[in-house]
C-alpha positions in Angstrom: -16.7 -37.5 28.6 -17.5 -34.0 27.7 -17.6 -33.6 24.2 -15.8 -30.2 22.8 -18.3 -28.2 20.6 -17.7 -28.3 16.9 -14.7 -25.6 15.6 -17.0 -23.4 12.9 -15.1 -23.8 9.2 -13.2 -21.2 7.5 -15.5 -19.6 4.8 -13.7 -18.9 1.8 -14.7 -16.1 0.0 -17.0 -16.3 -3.0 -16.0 -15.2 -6.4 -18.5 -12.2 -7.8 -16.5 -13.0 -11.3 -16.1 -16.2 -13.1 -13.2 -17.4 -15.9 -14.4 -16.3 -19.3 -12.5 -15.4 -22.6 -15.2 -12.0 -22.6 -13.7 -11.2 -18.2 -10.3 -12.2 -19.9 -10.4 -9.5 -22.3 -11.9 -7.0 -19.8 -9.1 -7.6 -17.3 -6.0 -7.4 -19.9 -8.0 -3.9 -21.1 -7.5 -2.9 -17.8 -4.3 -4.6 -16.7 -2.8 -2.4 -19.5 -3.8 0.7 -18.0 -2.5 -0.4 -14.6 0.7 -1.3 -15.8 1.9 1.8 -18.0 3.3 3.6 -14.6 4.6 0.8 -13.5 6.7 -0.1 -16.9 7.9 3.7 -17.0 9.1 3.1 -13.1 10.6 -0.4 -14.4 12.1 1.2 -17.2 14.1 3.9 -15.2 15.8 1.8 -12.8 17.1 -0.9 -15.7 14.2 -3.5 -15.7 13.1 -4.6 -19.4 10.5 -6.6 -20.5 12.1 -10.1 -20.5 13.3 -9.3 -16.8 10.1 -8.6 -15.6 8.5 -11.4 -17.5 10.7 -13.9 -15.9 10.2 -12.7 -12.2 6.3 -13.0 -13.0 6.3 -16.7 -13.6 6.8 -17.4 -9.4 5.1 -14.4 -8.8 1.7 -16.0 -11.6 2.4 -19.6 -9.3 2.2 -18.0 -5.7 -1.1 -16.3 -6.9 -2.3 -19.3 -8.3 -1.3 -21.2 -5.3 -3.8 -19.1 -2.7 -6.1 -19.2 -5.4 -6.4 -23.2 -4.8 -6.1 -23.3 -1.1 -9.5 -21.3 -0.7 -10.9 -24.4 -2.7 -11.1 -28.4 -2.5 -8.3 -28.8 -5.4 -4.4 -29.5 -3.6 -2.1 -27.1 -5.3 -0.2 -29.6 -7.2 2.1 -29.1 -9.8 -0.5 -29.7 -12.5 -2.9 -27.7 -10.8 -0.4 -24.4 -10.3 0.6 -24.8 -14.2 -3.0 -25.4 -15.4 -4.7 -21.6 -13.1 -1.5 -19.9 -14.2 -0.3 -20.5 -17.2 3.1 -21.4 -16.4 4.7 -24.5 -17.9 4.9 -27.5 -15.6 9.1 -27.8 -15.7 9.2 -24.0 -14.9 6.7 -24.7 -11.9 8.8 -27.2 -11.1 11.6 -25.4 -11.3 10.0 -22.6 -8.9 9.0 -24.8 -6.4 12.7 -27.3 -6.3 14.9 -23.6 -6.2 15.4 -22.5 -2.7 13.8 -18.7 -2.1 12.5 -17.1 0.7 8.6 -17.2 1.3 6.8 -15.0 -0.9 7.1 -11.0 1.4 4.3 -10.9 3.2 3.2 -7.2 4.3 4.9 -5.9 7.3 5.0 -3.5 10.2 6.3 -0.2 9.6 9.7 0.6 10.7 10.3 0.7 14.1 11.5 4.6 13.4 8.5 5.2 11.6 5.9 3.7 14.4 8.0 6.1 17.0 7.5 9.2 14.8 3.7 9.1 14.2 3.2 8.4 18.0 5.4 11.5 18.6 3.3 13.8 16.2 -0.2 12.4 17.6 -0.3 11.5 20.5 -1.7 14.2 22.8 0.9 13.5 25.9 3.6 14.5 23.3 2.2 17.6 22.6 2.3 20.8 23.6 -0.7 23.3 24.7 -0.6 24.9 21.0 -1.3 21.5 19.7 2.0 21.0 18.0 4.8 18.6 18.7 6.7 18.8 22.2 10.8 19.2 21.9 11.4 16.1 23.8 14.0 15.5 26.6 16.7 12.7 24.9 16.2 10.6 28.3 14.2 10.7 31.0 11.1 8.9 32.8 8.6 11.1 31.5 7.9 12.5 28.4 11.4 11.9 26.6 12.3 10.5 23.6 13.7 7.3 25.8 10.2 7.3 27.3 8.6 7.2 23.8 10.4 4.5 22.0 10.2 2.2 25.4 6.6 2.5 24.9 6.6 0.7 21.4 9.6 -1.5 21.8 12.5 -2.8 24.4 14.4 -5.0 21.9 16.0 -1.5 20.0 17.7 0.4 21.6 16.5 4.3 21.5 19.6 5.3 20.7 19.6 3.4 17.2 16.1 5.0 16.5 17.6 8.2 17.3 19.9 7.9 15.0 17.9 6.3 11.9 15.6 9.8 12.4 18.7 12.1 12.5 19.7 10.3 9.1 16.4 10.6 7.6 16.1 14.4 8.1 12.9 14.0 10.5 14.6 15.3 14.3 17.1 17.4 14.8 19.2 17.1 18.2 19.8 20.2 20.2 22.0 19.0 22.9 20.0 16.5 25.0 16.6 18.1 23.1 15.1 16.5 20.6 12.6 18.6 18.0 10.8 17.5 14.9 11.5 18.6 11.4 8.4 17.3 9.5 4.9 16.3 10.2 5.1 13.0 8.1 7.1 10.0 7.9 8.9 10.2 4.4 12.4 8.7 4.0 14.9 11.3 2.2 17.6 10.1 -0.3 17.4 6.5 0.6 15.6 5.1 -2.9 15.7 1.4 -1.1 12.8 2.8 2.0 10.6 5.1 -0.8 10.7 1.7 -3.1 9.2 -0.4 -0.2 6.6 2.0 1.0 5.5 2.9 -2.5 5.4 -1.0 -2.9 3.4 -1.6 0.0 0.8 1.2 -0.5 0.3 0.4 -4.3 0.1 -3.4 -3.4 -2.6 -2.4 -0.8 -4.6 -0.1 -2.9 -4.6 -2.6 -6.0 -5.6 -5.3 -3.0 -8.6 -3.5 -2.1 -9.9 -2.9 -5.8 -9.3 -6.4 -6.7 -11.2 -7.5 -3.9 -14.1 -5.2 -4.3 -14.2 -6.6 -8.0 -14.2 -10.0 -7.9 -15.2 -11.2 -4.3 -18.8 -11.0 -2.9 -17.0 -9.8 0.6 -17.8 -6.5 2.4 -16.5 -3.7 0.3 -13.3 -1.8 1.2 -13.3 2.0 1.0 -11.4 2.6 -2.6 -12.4 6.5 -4.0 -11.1 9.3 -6.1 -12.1 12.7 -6.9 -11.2 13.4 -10.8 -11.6 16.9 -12.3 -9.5 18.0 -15.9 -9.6 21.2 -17.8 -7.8 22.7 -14.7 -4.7 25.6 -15.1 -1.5 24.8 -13.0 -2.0 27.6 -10.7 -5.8 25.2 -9.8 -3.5 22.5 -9.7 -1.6 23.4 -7.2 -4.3 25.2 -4.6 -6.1 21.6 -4.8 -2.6 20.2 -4.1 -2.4 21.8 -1.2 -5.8 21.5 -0.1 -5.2 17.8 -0.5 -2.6 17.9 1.8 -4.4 19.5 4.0 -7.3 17.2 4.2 -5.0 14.4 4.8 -3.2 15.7 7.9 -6.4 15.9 9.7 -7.5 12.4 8.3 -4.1 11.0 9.3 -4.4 12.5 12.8 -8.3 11.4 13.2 -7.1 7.9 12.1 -3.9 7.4 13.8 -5.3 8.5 17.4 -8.3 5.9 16.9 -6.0 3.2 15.5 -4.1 3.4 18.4 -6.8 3.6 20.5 -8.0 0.1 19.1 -4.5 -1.2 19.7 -4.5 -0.3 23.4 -8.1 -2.0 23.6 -7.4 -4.8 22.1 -6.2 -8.2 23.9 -2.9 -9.3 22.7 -3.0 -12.5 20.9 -6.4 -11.7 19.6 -5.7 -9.1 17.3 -5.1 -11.2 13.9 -6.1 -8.3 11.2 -3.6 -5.6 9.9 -5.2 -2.4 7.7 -3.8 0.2 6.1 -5.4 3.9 5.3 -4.0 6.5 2.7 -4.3 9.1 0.5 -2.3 10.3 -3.2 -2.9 13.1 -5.7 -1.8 12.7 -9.0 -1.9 15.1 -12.0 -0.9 16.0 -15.6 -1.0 17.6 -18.7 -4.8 16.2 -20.3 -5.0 15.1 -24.2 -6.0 18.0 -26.1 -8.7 17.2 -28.7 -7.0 18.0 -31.2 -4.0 17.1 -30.3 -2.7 13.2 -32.3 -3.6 10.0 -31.0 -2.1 6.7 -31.6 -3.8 4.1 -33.5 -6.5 2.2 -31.4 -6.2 -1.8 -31.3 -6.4 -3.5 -34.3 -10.0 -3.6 -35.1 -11.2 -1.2 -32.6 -11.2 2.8 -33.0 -8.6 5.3 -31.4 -8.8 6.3 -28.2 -10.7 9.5 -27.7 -9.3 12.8 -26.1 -11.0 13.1 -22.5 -13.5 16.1 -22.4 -14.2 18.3 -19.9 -15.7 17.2 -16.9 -17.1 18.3 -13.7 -15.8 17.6 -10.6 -16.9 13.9 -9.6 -16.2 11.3 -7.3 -15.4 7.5 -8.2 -16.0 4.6 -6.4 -15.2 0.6 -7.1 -18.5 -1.4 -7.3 
């Protein structure tokens, strides 16, 4: 009998960081920081505090629940109230109440996929390098053609018409031509929510990993410069911009690229790439502060820096 050769483990990733009341501290410093956007963004669509806190007590279990299955211990009821903090009759509560599985991350829309092929790939553009006008039907180069290529189950039609409603095509007669260079949603606050939730969730997921797993690092940088006038503000804006149209071209081509050379059924992994700029009035040095944490001095007034970039450890 021919014996089957031995199916290699699953290596769970080790922890660079270990519990401790000093990495406690450390993280709620941070945590802080991280959450000040998010409670203005919470704030302005009618989410207080004891709202939030009461969605974070599934959202505290799930965690805690992957957190057990990369080790030996079974996620029992005990075990989930004991890693996060949650009482046992609310765990129990979470786990008896029927609810969907926790989101996992998705594709993009169909309209979006059919959109970013349409603005990079090279058979769909024209000899000036920008985006064809496409043919609404046809066996070659058409819209039809285009939206065959990523899918058969929706009809092209339907994708037609979620790009006409977002702003992105405009239809002359059977002629379709392109109205922006980028997939972004217009006046529908449901689609910006979902990708800013994806891409934050992302970006946080690749610091968190840097930080506390001894795992090959993810790419996770920033460029920070202050004592800048809004006129500077805006040139680097637009430079910004700049540099990520051709990072977005360079990275879509070879993503897709990878796609085609991949064998289906293999491919497990998903990734995600992107790029923000963010900027605002700095604290003046002179200008009040609030009182520091009790015990601790007030936060200082950031001084002027150089240019410089920042990377995760």
């Amino acid at each position: 009998m021919k014996r089957s050769p031995p199916e290699a483990a699953e290596v769970a990733p080790v922890h660079r960081v270990q519990p401790s009341a000093e990495n406690a501290e450390l993280a709620l410093r941070e945590a802080a920081q991280l959450m000040a956007p998010l409670a203005r963004w919470l704030l302005r669509h009618g989410v207080s505090y004891s709202g939030f806190a009461d969605m974070l007590k599934p959202v505290f279990v799930e965690a805690a629940r992957r957190e057990l299955a990369q080790g030996p211990e079974r996620a029992t009821q005990s075990a989930l109230s004991m890693l996060s903090g949650v009482h046992r009759k609310d765990v129990r509560a979470i786990e008896q109440a029927p609810h969907a599985a926790p989101p996992s991350p998705s594709r993009p829309p169909l309209a979006s996929q059919v959109f970013t092929r349409w603005m990079t790939d090279p058979r769909y553009r024209a000899t000036n390098g920008k985006p064809r006008t496409l043919a609404r039907s046809g066996a070659r180069r058409s819209f039809e053609a285009l939206c065959r290529e990523l899918s058969n189950d929706v009809h092209p039609r339907t994708v037609l018409d979620e790009l006409l409603r977002l702003g992105l095509v405009e239809l002359n007669g059977e002629n379709l031509a392109p109205l922006a260079r980028g997939f972004v949603p217009a006046a529908r606050l449901d689609e910006m929510t979902a990708i800013f939730s994806a891409n934050a969730a992302d970006h946080l997921s690749a610091a968190v990993s840097n930080l506390t797993l001894d795992a090959p690092k993810f790419l996770e940088q920033s460029i920070y410069a202050d004592g800048l006038t809004p006129e500077s503000i805006e040139h680097l804006h637009r430079a910004a911009c700049a540099a990520w149209a051709d990072a977005f071209e360079a990275v879509v081509t070879q993503a897709r690229e990878r796609v085609d050379l991949d064998r289906p059924g293999d491919g497990e992994q998903r990734m995600r790439f992107g790029v923000y700029f963010y900027s605002e009035p700095a604290a003046r040095a002179d200008a009040p502060t609030d009182t520091g944490p009790a015990g601790g001095s007030p936060p200082r007034a950031p001084k002027r820096r150089e240019p410089r970039s920042r990377s995760k450890p």
